[in-house]
VMD Tcl script that builds the backbone (N, CA, C; Angstrom):
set m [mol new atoms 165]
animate dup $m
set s [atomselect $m all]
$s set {name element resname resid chain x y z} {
  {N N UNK 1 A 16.932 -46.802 -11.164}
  {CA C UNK 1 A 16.087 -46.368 -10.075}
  {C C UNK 1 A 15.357 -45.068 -10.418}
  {N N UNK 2 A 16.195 -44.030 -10.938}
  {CA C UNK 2 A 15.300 -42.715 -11.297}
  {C C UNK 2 A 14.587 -43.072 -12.215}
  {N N UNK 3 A 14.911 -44.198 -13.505}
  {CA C UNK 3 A 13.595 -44.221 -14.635}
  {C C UNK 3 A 12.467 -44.924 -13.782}
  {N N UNK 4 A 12.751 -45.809 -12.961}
  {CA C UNK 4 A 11.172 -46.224 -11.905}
  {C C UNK 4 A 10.756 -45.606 -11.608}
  {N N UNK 5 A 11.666 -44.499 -10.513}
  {CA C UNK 5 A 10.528 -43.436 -10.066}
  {C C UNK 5 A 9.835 -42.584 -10.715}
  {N N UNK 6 A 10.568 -42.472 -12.082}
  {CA C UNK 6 A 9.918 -41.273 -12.900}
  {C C UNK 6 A 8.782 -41.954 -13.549}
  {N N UNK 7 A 8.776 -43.395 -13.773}
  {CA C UNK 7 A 7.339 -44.174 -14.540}
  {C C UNK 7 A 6.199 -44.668 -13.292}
  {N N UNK 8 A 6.850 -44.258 -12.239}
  {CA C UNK 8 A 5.738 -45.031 -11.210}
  {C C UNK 8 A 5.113 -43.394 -10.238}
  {N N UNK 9 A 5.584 -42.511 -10.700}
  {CA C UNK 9 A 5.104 -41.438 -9.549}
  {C C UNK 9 A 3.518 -41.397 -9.720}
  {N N UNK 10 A 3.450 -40.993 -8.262}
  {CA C UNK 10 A 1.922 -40.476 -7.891}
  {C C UNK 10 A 2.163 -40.118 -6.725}
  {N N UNK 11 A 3.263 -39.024 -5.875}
  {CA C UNK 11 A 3.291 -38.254 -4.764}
  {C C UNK 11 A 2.613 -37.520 -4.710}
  {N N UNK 12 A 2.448 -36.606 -3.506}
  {CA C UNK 12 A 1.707 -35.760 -3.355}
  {C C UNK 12 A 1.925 -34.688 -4.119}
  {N N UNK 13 A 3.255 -34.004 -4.548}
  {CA C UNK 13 A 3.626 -33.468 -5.193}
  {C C UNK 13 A 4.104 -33.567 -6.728}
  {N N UNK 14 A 2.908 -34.906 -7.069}
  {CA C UNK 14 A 2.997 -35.250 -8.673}
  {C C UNK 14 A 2.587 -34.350 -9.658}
  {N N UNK 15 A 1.949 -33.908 -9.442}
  {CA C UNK 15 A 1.262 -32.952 -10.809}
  {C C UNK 15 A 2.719 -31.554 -11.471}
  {N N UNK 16 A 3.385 -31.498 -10.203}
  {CA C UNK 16 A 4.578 -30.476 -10.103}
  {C C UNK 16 A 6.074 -31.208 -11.105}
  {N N UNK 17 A 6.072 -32.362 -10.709}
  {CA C UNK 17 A 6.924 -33.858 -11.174}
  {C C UNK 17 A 6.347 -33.648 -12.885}
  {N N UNK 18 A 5.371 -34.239 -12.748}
  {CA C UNK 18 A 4.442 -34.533 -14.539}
  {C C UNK 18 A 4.508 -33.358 -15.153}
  {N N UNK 19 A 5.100 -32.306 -15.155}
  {CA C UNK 19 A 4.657 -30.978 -15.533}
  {C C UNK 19 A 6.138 -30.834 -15.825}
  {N N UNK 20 A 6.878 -31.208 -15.078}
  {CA C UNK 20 A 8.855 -30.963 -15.314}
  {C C UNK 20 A 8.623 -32.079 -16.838}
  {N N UNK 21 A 8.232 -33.438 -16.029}
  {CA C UNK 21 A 8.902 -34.241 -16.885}
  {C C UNK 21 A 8.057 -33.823 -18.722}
  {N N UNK 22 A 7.019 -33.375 -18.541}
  {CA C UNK 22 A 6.906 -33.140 -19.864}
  {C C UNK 22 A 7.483 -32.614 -20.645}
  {N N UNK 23 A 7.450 -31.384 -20.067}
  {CA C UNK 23 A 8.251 -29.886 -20.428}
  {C C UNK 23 A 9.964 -30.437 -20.819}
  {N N UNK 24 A 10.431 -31.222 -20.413}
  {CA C UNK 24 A 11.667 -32.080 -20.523}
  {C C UNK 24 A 11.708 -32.877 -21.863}
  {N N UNK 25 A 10.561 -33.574 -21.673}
  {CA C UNK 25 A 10.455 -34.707 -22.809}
  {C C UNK 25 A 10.091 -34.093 -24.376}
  {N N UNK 26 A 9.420 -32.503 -23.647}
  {CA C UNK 26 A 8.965 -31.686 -25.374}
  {C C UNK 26 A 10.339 -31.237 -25.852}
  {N N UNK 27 A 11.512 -31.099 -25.105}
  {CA C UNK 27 A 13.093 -31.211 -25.551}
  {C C UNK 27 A 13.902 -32.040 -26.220}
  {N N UNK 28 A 13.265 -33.237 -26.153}
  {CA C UNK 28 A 13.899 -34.372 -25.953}
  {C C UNK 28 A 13.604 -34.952 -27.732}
  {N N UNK 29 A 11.968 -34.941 -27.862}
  {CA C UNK 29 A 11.270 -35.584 -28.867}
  {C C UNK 29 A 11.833 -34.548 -29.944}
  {N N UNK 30 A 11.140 -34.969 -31.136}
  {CA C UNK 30 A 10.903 -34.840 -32.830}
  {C C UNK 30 A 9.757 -33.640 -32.540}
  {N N UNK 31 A 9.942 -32.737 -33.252}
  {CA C UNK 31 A 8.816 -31.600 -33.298}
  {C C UNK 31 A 8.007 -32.120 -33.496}
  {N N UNK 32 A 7.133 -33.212 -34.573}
  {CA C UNK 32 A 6.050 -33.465 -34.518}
  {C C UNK 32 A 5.609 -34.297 -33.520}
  {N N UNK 33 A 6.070 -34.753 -32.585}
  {CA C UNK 33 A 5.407 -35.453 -31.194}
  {C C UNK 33 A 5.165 -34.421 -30.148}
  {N N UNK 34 A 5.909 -32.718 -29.855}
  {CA C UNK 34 A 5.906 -32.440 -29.140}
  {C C UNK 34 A 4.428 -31.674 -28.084}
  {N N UNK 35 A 3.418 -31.562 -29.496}
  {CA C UNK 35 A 2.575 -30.849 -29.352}
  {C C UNK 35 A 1.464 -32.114 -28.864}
  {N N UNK 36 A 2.379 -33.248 -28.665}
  {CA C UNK 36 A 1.036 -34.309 -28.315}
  {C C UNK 36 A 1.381 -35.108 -27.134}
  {N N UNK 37 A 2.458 -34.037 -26.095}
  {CA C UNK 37 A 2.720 -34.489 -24.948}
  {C C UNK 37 A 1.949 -34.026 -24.058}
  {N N UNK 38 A 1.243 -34.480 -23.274}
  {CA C UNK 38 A 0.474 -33.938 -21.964}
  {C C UNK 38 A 0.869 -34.621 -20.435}
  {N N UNK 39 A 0.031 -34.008 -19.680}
  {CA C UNK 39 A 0.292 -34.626 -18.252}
  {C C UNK 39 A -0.568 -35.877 -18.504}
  {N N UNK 40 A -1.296 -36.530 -18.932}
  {CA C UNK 40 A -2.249 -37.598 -18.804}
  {C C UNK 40 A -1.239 -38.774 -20.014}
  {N N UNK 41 A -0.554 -38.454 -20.538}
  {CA C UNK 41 A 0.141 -39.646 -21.151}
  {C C UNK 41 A 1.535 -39.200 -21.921}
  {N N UNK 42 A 2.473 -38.650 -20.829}
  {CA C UNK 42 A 3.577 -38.473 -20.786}
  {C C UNK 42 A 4.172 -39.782 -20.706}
  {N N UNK 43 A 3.288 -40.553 -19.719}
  {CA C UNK 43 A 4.212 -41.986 -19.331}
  {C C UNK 43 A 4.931 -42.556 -20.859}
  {N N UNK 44 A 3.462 -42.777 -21.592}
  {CA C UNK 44 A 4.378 -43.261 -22.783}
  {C C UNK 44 A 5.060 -42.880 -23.746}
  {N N UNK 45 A 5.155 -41.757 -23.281}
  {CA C UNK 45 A 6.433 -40.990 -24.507}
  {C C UNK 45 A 7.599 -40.988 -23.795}
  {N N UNK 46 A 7.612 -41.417 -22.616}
  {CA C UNK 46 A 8.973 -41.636 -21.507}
  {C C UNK 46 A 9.548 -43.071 -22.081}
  {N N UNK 47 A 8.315 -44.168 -21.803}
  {CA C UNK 47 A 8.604 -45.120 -21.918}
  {C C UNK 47 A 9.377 -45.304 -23.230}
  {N N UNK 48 A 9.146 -44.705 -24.599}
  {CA C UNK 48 A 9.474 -44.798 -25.806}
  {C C UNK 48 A 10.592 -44.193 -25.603}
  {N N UNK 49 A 11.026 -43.049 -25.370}
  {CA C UNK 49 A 12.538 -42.598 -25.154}
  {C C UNK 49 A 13.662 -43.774 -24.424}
  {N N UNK 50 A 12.923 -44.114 -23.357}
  {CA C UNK 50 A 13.875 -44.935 -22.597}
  {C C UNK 50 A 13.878 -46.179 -22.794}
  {N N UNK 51 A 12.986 -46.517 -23.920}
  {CA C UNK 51 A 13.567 -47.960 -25.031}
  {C C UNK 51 A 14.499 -47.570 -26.370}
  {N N UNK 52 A 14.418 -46.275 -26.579}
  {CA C UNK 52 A 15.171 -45.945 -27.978}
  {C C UNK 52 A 16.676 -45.870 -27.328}
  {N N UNK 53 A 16.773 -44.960 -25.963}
  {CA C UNK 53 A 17.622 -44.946 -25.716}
  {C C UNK 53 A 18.795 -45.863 -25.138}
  {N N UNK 54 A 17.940 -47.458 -24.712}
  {CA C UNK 54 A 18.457 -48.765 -24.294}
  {C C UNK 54 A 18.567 -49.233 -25.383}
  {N N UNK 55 A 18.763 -48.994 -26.938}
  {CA C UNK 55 A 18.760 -49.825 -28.073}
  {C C UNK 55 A 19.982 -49.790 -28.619}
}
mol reanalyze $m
mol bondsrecalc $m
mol representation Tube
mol addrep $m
């Protein structure tokens, strides 16, 4: 349920959400991906974590 909400947001208070979850995900990744996370396509560097991490 939280990986849905975290791949489907668009609240009012999204831009605040997209801004955690990046800042999260530049933790998460390989130094060389981190500098190519943004708010406009975070989704798929989520999505890629949370298939590596279901493997």
């Amino acid at each position: 349920d939280l990986e849905e909400a975290l791949l489907t947001d668009g609240g009012t208070e999204g831009r605040l959400l997209q801004e955690l979850i990046v800042r999260l995900l530049e933790g998460c990744l390989p130094n060389e991906s981190r500098n190519d996370i943004s708010t406009f396509n975070y989704q798929m560097f989520l999505r890629r974590l949370f298939r590596k991490k279901c493997q």
